[in-house]
Every structure is written in structure tokens, then in C-alpha cells.
MARVEX-166196 format. One record per residue (C-alpha): residue in three letters; x, y negated, z; chain. Coordinates in steps of 0.1 Angstrom, whole numbers, padded with zeros to 4 digits, m for minus. Layout:
BEGIN
+---------+-------+-------+-------+--------+
| residuo |    xx |    yy |    zz | cadena |
+---------+-------+-------+-------+--------+
|     ALA |     X |     Y |     Z |      A |
...
+---------+-------+-------+-------+--------+
REM end
This chain:
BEGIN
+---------+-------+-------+-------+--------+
| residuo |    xx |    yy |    zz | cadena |
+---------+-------+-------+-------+--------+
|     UNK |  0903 | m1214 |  0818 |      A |
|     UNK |  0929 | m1223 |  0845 |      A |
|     UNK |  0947 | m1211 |  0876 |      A |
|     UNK |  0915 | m1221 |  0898 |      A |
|     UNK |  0892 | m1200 |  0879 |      A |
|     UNK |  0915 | m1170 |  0882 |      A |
|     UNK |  0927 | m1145 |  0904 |      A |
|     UNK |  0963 | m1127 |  0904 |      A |
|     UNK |  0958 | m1091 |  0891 |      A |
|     UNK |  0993 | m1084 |  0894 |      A |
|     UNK |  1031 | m1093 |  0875 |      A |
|     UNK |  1042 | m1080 |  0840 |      A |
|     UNK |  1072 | m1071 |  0853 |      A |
|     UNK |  1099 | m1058 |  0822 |      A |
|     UNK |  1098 | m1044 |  0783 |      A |
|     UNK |  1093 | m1008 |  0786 |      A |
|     UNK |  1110 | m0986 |  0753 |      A |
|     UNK |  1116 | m1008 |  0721 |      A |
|     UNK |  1080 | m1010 |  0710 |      A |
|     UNK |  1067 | m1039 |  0733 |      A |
|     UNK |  1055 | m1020 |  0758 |      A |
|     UNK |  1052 | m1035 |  0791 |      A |
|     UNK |  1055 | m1027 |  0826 |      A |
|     UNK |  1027 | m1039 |  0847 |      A |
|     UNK |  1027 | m1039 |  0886 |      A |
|     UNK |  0992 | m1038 |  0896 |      A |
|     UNK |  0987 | m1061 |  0933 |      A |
|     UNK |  0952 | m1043 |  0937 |      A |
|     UNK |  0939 | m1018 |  0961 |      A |
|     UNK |  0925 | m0992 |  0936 |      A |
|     UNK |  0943 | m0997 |  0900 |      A |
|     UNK |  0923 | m0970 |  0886 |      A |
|     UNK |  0897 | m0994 |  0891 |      A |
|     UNK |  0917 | m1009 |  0856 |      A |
|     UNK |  0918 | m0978 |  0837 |      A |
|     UNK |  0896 | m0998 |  0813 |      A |
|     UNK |  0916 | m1030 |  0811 |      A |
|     UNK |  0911 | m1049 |  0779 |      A |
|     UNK |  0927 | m1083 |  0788 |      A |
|     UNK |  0947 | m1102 |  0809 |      A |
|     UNK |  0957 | m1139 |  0811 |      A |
|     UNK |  0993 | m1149 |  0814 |      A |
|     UNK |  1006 | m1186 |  0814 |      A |
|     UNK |  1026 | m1196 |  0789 |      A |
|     UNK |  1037 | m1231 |  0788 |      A |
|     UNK |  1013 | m1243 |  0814 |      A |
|     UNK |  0982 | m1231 |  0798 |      A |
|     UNK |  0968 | m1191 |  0802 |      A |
|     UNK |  0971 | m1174 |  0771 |      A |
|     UNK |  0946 | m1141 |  0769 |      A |
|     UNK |  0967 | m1110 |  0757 |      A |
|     UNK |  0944 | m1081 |  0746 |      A |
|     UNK |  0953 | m1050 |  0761 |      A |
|     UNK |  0955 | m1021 |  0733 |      A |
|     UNK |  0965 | m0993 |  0759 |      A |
|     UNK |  0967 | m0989 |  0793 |      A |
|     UNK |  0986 | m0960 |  0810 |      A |
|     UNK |  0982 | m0962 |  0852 |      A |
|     UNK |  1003 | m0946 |  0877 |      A |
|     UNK |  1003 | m0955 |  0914 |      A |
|     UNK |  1007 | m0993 |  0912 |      A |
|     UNK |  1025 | m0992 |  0880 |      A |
|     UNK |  1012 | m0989 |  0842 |      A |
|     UNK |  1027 | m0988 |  0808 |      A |
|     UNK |  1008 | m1013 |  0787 |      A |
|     UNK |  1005 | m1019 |  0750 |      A |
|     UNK |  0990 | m1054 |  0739 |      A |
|     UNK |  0977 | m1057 |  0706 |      A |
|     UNK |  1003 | m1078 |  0684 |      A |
|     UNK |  1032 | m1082 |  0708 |      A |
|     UNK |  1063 | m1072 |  0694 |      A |
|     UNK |  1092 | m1061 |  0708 |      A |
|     UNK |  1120 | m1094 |  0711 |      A |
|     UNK |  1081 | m1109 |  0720 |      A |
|     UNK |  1079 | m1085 |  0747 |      A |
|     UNK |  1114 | m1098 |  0760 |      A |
|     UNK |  1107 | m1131 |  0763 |      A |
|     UNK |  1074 | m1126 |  0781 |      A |
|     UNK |  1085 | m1110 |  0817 |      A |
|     UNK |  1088 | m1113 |  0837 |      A |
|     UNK |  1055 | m1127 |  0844 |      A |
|     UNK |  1020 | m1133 |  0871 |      A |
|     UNK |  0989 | m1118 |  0850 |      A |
|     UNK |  0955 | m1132 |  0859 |      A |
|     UNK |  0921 | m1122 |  0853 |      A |
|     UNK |  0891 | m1146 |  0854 |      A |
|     UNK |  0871 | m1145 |  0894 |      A |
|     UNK |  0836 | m1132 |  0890 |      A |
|     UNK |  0808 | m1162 |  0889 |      A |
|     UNK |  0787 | m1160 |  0918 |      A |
+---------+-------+-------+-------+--------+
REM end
């Protein structure tokens, strides 16, 4: 998967709490569109790296999220940060 293949969904922006939360600005029009998010892609080290998404909490433009196996110092290290998703196939 790469950049070209992608589009922006919005910017992991800082750790939320000491449990690896994340906070997640959402550049969309309707982020309750997301409400059912279970992945985004982030680059790390020049190649996009999927993170599964274990919960998702949306408010506004803004969400809490939980990825499966990130822990917290990971969670530091990680924003902040663009998230992608892949561009629907025509």
C-alpha cells in the first residue's frame, strides 16, 4: 500500500490518559460516518503501517481512540501523526 493509494483521513494528534489512548482529529465532513472504524494506516519509517482500531469514541471532529496493542510510551512516540485510509477502487 502507499501514499498514492491512500487518502488523508485525518492526524493522530497526542496520547490521551496513560493507557495509549489516542487523540484523533478527524479532516472529514461527517465523522460519524467513522463510528465503525476498524483501521487506519500511519507511516512509520517511510512505509504505512495498519494499526487496528479497538475502540473508537467520536465527538465533533475529535475521537478518543484505542488501537489494539499500542502501549502507552508506544503511544508517545507515535503523534503526532497523518492517518490514511485506502481510496475506494473504481
Amino acid at each position: 500500500m502507499t501514499q498514492e493509494e491512500c487518502y488523508q483521513l485525518g492526524k493522530i494528534t497526542k496520547p490521551f490518559g496513560y493507557k495509549g489512548q489516542m487523540v484523533f482529529f478527524l479532516d472529514v465532513d461527517t465523522p460519524e460516518d467513522y463510528e465503525e472504524l476498524d483501521s487506519v494506516f500511519v507511516e512509520v519509517k517511510g512505509a504505512l503501517v495498519p494499526y487496528f482500531i479497538k475502540e473508537i469514541n467520536i465527538n465533533g471532529n475529535k475521537a478518543v481512540v484505542t488501537f489494539e496493542d499500542l502501549k502507552a510510551d508506544e503511544a508517545q512516540a507515535l503523534a503526532p501523526v497523518p492517518a490514511a485510509r485506502p481510496a475506494a477502487r473504481t
